[in-house]
MMTF fields as JSON, N, C-alpha, C and O atoms, coordinates in Angstrom:
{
  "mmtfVersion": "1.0.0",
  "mmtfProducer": "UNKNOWN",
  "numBonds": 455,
  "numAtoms": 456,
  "numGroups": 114,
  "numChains": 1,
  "numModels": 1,
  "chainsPerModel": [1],
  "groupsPerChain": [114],
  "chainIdList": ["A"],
  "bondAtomList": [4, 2, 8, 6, 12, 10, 16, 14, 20, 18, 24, 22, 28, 26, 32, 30, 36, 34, 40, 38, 44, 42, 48, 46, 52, 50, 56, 54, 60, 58, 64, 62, 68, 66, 72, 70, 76, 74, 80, 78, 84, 82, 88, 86, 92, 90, 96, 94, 100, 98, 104, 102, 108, 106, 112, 110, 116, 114, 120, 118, 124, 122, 128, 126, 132, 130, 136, 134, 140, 138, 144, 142, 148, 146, 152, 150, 156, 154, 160, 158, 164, 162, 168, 166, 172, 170, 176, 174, 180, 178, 184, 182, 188, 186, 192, 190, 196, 194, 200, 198, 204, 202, 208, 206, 212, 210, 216, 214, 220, 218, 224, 222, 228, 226, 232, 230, 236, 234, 240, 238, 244, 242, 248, 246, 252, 250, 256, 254, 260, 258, 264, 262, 268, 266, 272, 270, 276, 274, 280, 278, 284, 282, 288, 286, 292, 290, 296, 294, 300, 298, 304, 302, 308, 306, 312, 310, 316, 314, 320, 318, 324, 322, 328, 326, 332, 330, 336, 334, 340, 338, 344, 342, 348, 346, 352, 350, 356, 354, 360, 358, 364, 362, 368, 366, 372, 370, 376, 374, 380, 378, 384, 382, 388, 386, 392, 390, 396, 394, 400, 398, 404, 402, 408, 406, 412, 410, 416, 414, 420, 418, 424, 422, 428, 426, 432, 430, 436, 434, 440, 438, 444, 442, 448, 446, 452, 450],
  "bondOrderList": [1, 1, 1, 1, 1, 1, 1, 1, 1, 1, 1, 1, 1, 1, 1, 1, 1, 1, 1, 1, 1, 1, 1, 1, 1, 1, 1, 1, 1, 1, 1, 1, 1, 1, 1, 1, 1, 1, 1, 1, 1, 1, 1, 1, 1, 1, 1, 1, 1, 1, 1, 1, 1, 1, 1, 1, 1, 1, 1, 1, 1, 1, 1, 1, 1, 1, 1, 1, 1, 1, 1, 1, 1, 1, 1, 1, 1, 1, 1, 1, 1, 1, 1, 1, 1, 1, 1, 1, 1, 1, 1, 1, 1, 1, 1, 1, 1, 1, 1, 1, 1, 1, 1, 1, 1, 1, 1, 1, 1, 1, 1, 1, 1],
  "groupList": [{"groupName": "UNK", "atomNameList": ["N", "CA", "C", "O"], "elementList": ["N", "C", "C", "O"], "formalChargeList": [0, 0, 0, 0], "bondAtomList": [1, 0, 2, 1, 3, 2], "bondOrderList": [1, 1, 2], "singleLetterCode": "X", "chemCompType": "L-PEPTIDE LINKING"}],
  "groupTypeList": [0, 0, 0, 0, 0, 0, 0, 0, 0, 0, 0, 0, 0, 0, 0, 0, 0, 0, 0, 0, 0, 0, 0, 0, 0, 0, 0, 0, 0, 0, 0, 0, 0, 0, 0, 0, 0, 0, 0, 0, 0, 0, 0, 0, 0, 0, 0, 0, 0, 0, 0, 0, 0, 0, 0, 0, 0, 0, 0, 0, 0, 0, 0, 0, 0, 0, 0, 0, 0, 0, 0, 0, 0, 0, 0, 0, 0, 0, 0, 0, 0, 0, 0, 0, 0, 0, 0, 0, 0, 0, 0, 0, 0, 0, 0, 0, 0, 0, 0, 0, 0, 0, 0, 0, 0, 0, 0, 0, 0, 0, 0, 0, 0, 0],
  "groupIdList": [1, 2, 3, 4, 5, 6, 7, 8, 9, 10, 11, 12, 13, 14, 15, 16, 17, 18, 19, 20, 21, 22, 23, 24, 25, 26, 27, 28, 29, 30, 31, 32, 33, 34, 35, 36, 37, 38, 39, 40, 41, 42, 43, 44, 45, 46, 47, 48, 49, 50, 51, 52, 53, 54, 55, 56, 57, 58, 59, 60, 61, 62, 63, 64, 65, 66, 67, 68, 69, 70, 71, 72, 73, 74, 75, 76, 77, 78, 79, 80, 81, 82, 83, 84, 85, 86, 87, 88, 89, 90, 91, 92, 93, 94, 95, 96, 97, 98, 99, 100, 101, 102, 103, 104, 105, 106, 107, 108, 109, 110, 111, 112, 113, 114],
  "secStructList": [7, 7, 1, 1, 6, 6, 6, 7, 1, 1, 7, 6, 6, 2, 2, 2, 2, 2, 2, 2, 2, 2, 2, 2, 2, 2, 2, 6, 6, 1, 6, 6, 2, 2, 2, 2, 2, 2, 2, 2, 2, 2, 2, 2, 2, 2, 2, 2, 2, 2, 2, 2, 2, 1, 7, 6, 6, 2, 2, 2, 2, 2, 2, 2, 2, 2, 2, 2, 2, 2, 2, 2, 2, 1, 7, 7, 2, 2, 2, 2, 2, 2, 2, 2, 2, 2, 2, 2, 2, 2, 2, 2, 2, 2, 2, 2, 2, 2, 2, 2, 2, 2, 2, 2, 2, 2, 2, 2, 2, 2, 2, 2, 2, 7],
  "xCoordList": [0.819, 0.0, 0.876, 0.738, 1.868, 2.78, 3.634, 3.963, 3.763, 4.439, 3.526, 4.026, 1.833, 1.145, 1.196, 1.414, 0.962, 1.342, 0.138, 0.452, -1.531, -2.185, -1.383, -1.502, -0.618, 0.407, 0.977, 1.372, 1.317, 2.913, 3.116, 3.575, 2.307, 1.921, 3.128, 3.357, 3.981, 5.541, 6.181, 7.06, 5.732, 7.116, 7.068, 6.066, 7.949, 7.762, 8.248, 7.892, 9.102, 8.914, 8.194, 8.624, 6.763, 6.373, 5.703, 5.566, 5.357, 4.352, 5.373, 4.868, 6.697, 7.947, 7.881, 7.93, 7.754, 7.777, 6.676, 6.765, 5.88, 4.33, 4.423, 3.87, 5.116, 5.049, 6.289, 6.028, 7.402, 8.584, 7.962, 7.776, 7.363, 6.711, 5.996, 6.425, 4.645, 3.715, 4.527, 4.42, 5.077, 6.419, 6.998, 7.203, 7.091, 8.013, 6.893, 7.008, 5.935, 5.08, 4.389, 3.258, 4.226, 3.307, 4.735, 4.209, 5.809, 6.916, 6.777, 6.684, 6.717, 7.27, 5.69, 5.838, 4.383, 3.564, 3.392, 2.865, 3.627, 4.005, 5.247, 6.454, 4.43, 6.058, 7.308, 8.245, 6.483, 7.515, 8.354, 9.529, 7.623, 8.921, 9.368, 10.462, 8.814, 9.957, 11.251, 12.366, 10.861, 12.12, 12.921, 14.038, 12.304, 13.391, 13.934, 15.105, 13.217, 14.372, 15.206, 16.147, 15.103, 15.581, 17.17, 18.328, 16.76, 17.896, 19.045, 20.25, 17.744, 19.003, 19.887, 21.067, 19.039, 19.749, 21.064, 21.99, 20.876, 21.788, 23.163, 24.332, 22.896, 23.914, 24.707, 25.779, 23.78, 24.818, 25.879, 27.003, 25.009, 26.189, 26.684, 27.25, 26.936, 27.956, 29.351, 30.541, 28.477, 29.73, 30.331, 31.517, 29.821, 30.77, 32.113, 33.186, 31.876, 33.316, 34.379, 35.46, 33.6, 34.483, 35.665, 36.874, 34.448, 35.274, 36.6, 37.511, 36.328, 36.966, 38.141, 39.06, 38.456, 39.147, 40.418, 41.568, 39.787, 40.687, 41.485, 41.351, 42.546, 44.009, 43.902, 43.186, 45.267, 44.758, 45.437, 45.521, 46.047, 47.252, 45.491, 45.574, 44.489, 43.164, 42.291, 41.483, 42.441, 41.554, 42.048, 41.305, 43.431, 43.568, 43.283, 42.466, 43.963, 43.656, 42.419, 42.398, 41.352, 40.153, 39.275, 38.411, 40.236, 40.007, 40.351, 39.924, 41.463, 42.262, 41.324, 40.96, 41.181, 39.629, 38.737, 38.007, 38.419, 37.185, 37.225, 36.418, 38.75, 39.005, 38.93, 38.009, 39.854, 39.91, 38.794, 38.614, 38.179, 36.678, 35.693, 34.946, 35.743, 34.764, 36.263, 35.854, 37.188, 37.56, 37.081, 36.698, 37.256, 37.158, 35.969, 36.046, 34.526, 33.053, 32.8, 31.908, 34.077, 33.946, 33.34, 32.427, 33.345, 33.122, 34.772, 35.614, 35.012, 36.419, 36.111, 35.083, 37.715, 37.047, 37.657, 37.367, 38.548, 38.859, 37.729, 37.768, 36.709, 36.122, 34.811, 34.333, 34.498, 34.097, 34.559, 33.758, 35.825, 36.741, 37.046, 37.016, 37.267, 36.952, 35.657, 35.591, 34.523, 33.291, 33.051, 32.533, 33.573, 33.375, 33.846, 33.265, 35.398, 36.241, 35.424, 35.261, 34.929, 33.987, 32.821, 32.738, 31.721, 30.285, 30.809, 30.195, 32.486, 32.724, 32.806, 32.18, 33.783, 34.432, 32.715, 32.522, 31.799, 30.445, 30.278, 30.699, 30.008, 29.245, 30.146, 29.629, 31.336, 32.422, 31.835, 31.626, 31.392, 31.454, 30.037, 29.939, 28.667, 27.554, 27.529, 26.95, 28.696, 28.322, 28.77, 28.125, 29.987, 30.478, 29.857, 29.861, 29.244, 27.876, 27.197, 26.912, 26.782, 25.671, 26.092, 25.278, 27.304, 27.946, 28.035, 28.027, 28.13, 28.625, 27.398, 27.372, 26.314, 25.335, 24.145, 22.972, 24.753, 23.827, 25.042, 24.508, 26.054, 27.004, 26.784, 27.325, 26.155, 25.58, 23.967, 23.439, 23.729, 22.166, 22.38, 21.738, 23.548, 23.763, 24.138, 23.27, 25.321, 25.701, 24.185, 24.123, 23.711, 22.523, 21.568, 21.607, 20.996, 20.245, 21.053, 20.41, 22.243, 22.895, 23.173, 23.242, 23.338, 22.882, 21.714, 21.586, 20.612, 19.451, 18.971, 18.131, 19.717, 19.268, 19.761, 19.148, 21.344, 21.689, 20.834, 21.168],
  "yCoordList": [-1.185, 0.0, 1.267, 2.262, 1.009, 2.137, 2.65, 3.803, 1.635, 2.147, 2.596, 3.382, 2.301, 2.508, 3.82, 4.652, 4.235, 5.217, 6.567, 7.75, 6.026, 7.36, 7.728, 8.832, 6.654, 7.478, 8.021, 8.918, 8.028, 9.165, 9.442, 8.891, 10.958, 11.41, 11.988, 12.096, 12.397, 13.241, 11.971, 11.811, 11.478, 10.117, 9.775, 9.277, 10.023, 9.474, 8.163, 7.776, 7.34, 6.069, 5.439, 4.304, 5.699, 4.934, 4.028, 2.815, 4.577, 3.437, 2.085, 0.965, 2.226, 1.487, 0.364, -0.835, 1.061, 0.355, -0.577, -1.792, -0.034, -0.805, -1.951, -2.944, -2.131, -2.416, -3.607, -4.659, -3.561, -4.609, -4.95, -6.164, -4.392, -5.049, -6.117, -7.231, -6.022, -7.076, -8.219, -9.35, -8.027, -8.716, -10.279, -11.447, -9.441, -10.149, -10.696, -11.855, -10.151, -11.159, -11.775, -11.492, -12.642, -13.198, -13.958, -14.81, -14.374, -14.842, -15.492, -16.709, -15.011, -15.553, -16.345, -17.538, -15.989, -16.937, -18.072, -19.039, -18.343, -19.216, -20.281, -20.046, -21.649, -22.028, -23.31, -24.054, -22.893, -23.569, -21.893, -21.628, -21.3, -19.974, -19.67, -19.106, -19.887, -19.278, -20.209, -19.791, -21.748, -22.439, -22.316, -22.822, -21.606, -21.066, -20.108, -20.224, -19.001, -18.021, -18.186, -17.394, -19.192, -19.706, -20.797, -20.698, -21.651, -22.061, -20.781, -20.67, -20.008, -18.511, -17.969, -17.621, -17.983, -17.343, -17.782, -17.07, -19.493, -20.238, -20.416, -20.585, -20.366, -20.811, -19.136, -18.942, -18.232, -16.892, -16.953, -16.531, -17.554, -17.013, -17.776, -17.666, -19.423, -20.299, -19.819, -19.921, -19.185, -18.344, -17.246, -17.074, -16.457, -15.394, -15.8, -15.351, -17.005, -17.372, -17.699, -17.181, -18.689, -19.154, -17.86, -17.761, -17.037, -16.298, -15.239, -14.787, -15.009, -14.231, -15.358, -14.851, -16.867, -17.282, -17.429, -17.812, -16.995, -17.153, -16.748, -16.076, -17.215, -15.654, -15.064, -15.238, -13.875, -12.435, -12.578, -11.619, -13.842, -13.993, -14.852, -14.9, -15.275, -15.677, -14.489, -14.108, -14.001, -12.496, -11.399, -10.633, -11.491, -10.478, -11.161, -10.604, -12.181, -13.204, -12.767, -12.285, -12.942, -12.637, -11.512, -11.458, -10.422, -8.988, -8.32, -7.225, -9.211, -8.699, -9.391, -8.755, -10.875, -11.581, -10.822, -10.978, -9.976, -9.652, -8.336, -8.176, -6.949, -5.999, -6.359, -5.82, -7.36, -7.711, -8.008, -7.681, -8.769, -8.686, -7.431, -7.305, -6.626, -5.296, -4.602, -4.374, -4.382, -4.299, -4.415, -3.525, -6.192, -6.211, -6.658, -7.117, -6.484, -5.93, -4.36, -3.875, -3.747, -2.275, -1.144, -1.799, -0.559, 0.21, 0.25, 0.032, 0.379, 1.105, 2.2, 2.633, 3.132, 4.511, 5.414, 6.587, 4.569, 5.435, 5.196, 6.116, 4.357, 4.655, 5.886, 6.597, 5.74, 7.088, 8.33, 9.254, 8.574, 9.81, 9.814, 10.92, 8.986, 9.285, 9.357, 9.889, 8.938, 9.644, 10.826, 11.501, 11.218, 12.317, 13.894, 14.971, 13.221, 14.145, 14.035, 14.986, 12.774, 13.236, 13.916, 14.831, 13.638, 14.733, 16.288, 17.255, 16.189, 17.6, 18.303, 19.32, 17.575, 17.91, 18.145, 19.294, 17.437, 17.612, 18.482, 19.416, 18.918, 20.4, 21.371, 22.324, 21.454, 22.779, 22.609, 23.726, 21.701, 21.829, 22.518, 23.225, 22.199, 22.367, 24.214, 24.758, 25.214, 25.839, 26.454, 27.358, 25.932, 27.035, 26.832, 27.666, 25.601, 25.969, 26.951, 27.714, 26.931, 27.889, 29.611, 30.528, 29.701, 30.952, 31.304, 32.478, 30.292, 30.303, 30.744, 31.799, 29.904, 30.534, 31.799, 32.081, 32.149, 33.167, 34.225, 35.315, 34.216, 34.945, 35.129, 36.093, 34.373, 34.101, 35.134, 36.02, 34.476, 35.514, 37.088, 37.954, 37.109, 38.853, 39.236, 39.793, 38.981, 38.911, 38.8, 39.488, 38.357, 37.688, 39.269, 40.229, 39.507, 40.749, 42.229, 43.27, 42.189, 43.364, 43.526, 44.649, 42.36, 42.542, 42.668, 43.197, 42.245, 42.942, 44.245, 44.654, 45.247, 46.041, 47.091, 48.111, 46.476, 47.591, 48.068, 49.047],
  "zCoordList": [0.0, 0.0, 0.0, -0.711, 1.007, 1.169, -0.717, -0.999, -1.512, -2.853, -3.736, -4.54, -3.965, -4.841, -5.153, -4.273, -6.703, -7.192, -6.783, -6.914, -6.18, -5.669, -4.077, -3.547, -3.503, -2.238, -2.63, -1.885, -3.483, -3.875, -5.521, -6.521, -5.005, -6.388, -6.898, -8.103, -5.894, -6.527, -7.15, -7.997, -6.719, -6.918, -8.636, -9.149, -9.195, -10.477, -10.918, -12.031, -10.113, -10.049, -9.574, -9.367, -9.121, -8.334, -9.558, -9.394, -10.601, -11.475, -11.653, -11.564, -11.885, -11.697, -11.096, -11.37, -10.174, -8.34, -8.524, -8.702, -8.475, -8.235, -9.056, -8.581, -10.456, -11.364, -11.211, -11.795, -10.602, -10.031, -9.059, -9.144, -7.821, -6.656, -7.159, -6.859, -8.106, -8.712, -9.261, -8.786, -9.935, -10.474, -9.601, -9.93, -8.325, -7.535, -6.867, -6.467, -6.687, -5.708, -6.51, -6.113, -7.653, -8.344, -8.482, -7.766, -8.676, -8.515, -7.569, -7.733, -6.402, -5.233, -5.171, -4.906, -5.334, -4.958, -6.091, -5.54, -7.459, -8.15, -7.444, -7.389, -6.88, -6.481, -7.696, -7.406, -9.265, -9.884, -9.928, -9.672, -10.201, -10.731, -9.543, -9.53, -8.452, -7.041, -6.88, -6.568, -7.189, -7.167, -8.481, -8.584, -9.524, -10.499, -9.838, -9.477, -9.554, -8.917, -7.982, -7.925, -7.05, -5.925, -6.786, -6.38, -7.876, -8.116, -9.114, -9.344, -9.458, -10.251, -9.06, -9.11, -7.985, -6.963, -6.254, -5.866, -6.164, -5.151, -6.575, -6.227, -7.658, -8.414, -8.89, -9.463, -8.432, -8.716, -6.963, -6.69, -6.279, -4.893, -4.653, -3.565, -5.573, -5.988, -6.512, -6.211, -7.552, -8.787, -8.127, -8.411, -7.319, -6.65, -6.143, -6.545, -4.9, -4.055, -5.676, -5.955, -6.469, -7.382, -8.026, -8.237, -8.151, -9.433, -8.882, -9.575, -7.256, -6.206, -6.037, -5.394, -6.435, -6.34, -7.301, -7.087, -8.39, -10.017, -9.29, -8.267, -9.879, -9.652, -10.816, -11.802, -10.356, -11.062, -12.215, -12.983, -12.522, -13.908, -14.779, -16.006, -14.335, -15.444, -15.224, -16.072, -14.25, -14.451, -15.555, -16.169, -15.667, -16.234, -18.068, -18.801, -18.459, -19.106, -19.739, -20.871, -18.985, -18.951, -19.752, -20.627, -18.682, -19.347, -20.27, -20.634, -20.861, -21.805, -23.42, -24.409, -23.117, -24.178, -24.181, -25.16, -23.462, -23.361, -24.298, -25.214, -23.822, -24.423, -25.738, -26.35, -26.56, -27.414, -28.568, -29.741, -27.633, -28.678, -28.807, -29.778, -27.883, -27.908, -28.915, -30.053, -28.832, -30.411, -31.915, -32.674, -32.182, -32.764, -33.502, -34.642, -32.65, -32.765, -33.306, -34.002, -32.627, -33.039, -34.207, -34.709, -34.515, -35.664, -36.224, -35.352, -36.9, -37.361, -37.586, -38.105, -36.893, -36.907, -38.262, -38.501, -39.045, -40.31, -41.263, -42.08, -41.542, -42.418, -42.358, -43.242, -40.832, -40.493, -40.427, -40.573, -40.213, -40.694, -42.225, -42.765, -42.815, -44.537, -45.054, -46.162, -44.521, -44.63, -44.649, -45.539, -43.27, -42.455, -43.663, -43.798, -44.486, -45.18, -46.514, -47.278, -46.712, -47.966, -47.996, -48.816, -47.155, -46.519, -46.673, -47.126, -46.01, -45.65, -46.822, -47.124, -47.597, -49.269, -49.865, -50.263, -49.936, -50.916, -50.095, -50.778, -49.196, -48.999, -49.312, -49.895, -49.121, -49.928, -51.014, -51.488, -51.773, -53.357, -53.738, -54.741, -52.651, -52.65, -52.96, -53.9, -51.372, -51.193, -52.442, -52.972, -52.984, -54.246, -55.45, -56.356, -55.509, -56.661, -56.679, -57.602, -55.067, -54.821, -54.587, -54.472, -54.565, -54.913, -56.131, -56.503, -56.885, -58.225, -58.92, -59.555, -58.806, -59.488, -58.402, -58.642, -57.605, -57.17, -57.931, -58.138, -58.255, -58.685, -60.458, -60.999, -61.097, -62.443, -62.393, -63.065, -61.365, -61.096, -61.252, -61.846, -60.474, -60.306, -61.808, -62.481, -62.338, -63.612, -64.841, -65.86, -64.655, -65.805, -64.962, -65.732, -63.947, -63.575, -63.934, -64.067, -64.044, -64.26, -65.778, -66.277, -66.528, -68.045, -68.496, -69.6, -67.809, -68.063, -68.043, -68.844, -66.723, -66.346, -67.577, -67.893, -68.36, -69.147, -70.211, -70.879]
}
């Protein structure tokens, strides 16, 4: 009662709230999905001691596989900087068209006027 969203009208998480609260208690009163969450639970605070045990020569190991692949998932960043120099190059070329012929305009109105 205390999280529902007409208690706490400032609260702008509360629709959130209300909304993870329901969540969890339709969870917890289901008891095949509570003993799912119950075995998600006991096998994550299995894996903690384990992983606090690696030494730091497979941790780093680790981190370094890991750097490696968010690499080479990456974007590459020269083909976006030669993009970048061509977009740039077509609009130089755009604007001096557009000089060019507002510069034809003037020329073409001032032979008229003679």
């Amino acid at each position: 009662m205390e999280l529902h969203p007409d208690k706490r009208p400032n609260d702008h998480n509360a629709h959130a709230n209300i909304l993870q609260l329901n969540a969890s208690y339709a969870i917890l009163k289901d008891e095949k999905a509570k003993k799912s969450f119950d075995d998600l639970m006991r096998v994550k605070r299995e894996k903690a001691p384990r992983q606090s045990q690696q030494g730091s020569k497979r941790q780093k190991m680790k981190s370094d596989l890991e750097e490696r692949e968010k690499a080479a998932f990456a974007p590459d960043p020269v083909p976006k900087a030669q993009e970048e120099e061509r977009i740039l190059r077509k609009f130089h070329e755009e604007i001096a068209r557009i000089h060019a012929q507002h510069a034809n305009n003037e020329k073409f109105a001032l032979a008229t006027d003679e």
